[in-house]
C-alpha positions as CSV (number, residue, x, y, z in Angstrom):
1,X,0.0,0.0,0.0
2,X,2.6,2.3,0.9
3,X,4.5,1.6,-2.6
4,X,8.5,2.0,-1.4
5,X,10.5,2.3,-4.2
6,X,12.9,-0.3,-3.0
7,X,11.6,-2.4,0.0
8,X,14.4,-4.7,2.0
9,X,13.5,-7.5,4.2
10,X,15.8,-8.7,6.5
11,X,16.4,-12.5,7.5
12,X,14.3,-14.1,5.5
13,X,15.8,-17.5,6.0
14,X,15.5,-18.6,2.6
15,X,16.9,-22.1,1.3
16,X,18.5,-22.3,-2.4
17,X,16.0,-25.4,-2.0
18,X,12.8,-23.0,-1.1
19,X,14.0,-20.2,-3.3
20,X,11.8,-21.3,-6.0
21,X,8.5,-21.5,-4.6
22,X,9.2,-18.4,-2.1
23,X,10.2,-16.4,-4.9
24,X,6.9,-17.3,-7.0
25,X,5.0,-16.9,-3.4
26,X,6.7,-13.5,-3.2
27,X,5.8,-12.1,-6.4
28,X,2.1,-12.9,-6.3
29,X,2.1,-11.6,-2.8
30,X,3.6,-8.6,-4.3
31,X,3.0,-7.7,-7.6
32,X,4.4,-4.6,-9.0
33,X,7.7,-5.2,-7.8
34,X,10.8,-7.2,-8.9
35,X,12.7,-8.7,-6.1
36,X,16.7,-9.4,-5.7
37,X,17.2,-12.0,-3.7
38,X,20.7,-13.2,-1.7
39,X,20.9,-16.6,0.1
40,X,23.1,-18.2,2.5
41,X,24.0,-21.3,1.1
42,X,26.7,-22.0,4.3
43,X,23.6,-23.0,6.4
44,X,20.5,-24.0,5.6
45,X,17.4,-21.3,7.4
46,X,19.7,-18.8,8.0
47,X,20.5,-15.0,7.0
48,X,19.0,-13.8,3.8
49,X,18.4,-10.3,2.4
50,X,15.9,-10.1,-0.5
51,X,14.7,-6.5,-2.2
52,X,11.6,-5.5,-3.6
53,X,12.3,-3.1,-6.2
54,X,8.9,-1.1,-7.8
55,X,8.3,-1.4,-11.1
56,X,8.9,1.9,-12.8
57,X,12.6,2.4,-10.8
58,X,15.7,2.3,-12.7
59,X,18.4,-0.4,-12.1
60,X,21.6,0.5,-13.8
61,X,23.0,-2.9,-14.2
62,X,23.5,-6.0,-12.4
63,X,22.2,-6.1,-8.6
64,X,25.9,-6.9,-6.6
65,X,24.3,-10.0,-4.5
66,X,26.5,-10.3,-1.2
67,X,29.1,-8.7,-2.5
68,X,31.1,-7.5,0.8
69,X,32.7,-10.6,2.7
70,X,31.8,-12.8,0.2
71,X,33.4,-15.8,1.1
72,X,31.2,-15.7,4.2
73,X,28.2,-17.1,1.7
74,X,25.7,-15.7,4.2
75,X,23.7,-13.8,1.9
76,X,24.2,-10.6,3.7
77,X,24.0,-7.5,1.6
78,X,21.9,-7.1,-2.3
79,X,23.4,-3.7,-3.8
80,X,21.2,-2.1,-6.4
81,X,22.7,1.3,-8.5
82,X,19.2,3.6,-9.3
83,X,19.4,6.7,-11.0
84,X,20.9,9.0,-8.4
85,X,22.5,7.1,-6.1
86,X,23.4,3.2,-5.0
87,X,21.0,1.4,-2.6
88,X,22.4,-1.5,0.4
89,X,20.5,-3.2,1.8
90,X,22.5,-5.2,4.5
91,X,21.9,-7.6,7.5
92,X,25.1,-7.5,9.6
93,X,26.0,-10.3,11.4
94,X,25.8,-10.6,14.8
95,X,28.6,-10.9,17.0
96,X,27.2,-14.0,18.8
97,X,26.2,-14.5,22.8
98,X,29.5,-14.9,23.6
99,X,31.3,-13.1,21.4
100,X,32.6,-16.0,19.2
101,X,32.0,-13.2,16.1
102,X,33.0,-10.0,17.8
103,X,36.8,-10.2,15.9
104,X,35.5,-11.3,12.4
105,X,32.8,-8.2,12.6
106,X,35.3,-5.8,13.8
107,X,38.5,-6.9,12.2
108,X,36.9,-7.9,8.6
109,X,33.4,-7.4,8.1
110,X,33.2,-3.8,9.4
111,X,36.5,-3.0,7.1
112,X,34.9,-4.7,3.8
113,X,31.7,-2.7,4.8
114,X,33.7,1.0,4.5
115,X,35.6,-0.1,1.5
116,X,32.5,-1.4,-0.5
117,X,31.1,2.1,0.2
118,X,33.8,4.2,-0.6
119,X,34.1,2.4,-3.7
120,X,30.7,3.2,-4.5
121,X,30.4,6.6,-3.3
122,X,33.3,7.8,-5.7
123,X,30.3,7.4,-8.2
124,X,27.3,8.3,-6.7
125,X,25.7,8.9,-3.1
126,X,25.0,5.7,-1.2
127,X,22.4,4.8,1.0
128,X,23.2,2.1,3.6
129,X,20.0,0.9,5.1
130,X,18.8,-2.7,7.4
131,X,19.6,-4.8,10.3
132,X,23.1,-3.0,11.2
133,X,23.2,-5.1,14.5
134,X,24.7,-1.8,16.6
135,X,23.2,0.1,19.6
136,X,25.8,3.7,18.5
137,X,24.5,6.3,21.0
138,X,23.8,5.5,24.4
139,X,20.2,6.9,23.9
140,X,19.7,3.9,21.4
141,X,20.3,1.4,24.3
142,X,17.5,1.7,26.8
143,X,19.5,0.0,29.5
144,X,22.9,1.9,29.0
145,X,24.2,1.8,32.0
146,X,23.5,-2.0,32.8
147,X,27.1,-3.9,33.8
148,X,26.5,-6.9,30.9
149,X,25.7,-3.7,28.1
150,X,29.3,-3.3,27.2
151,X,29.6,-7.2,26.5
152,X,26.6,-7.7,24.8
153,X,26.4,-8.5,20.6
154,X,26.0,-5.2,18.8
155,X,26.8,-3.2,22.0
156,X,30.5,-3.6,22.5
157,X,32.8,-0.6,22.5
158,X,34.5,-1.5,19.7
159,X,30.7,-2.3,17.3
160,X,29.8,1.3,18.6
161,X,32.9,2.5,18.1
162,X,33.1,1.0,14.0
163,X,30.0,2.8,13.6
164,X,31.2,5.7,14.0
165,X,34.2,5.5,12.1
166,X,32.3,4.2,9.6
167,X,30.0,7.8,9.6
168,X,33.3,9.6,10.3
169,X,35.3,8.3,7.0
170,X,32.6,8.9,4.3
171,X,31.4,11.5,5.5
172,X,27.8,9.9,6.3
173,X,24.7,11.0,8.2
174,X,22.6,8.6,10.1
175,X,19.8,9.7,8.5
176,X,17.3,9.7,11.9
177,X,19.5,11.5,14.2
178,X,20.4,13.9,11.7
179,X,16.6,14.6,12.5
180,X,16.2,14.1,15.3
181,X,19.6,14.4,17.5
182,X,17.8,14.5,21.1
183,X,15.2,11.9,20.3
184,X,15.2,9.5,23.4
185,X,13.2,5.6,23.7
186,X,12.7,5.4,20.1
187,X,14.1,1.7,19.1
188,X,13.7,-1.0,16.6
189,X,14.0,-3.9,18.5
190,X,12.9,-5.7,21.6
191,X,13.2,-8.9,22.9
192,X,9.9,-10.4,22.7
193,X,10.7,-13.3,25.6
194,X,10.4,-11.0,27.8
195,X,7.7,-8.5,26.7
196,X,10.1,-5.8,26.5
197,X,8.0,-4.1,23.5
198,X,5.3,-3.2,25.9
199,X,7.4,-1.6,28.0
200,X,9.8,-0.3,25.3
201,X,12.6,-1.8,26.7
202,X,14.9,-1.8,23.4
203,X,17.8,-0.4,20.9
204,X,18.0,0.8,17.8
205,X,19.6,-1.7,15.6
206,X,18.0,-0.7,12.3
207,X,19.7,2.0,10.2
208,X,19.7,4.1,7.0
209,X,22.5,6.0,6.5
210,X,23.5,7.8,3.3
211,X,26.5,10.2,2.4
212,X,26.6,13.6,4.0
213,X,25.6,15.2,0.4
214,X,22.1,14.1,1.3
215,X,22.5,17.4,4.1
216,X,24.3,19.9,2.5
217,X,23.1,19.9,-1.0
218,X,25.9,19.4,-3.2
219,X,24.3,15.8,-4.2
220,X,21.2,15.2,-6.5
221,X,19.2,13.7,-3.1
222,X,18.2,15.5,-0.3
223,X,17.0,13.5,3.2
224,X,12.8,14.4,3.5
225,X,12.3,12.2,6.2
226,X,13.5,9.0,8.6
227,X,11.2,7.0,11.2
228,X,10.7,3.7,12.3
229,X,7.9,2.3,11.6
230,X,5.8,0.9,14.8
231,X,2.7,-0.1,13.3
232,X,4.5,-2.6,11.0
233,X,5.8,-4.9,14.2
234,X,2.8,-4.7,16.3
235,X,4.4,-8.0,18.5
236,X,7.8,-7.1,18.0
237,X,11.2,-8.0,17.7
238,X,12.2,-5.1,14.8
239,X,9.7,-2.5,13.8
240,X,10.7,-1.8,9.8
241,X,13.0,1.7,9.0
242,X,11.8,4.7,6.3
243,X,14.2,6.7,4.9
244,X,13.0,9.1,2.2
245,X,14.7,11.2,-0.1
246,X,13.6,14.0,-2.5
């Protein structure tokens, strides 16, 4: 109804065995749209970006399906280049409950991440958006100040820290606090075992962020609006993020 023109869904667990009959599910579910799927074919059920793409929107090219970390075969990130800029849609990986991922996010995702973007953004503006797996500011995390936050997936001073690195290097904005820098208890996701939605007990883990041209005006986009959606995770655990540009 709302008609995105580019729609990402995150995890969507896809086999290469059920991509058939999902992807025929998908289109008659969804007709108007083309959709660009990447699988993880190093697990079965796991990972998974696919994007919907309206018919009507330019795609210069071939899609790049899960083209950063590659050899990973998680099916992580579908880039698309439109018109006026390039579109990632990306599902991070977590660093695990104990950690067991913290050094491959930090030490080789998180690199391959900022170089796949400065690549890109040497051509056009980019636009980075998903399940980024990272509380950043302390008024993302509604329990900052808990003792386990700092050892926590996604919360770990050096995740927060890569962040903003990442931001720091491109220049890039992240597109909600650029609108709203004093916003406070406004997450994506909450742990649904223990009701924490209700009581919006959460972080923000879901991201768009685009190059700083998007603020300043020397780029053919200009940021019109960021939100996260509530109404489209009535029960939880990520609530979808907007990001539109004029």
């Amino acid at each position: 109804e709302e008609r995105p023109d580019v729609l990402a869904i995150s995890e969507h667990k896809i086999s290469e065995q059920k991509h058939a009959a999902a992807k025929a599910d998908l289109a008659a579910a969804v007709p108007g749209f083309s959709a660009h799927w990447a699988i993880c074919t190093a697990k079965n059920g796991y990972s998974g970006v696919v994007c919907l793409v309206r018919d009507g929107v330019e795609i210069v090219g071939e899609p790049q399906i899960d083209s950063v970390c590659s050899s990973l075969h998680e099916g992580r990130t579908v880039t698309l280049e439109l018109s006026d800029c390039f579109a990632i849609a990306a599902y991070v990986p977590n660093s695990g409950q104990k950690l067991e991922r913290l050094d491959y996010r930090i030490g080789t995702w998180e690199p391959a991440m900022r170089s796949h973007l400065e690549t890109l953004g040497k051509k056009k503006p980019v636009v980075l958006f998903g399940d980024l797996n990272v509380g950043h500011l302390d008024a993302d995390i509604w329990n900052v100040k808990a003792k386990h936050i700092p050892k926590s997936a996604g919360l770990t001073p050096k995740e927060r820290a890569a962040f903003g690195q990442m931001l720091e290097e491109g220049p890039y904005v992240d597109c909600f606090r650029q609108l709203w820098p004093e916003a406070n208890g406004c997450f994506s996701f909450w742990s649904t075992r223990s009701g924490n939605e209700v009581l919006n007990r959460g972080l923000r883990l879901d991201y768009a962020v685009a190059s700083a041209s998007v603020m300043d005006g020397s780029g053919p986009l200009s940021l019109h609006d960021c939100a996260i959606l509530y109404d489209y995770a009535p029960r939880g655990d990520h609530a979808p993020t907007l990001v539109s540009l004029s």
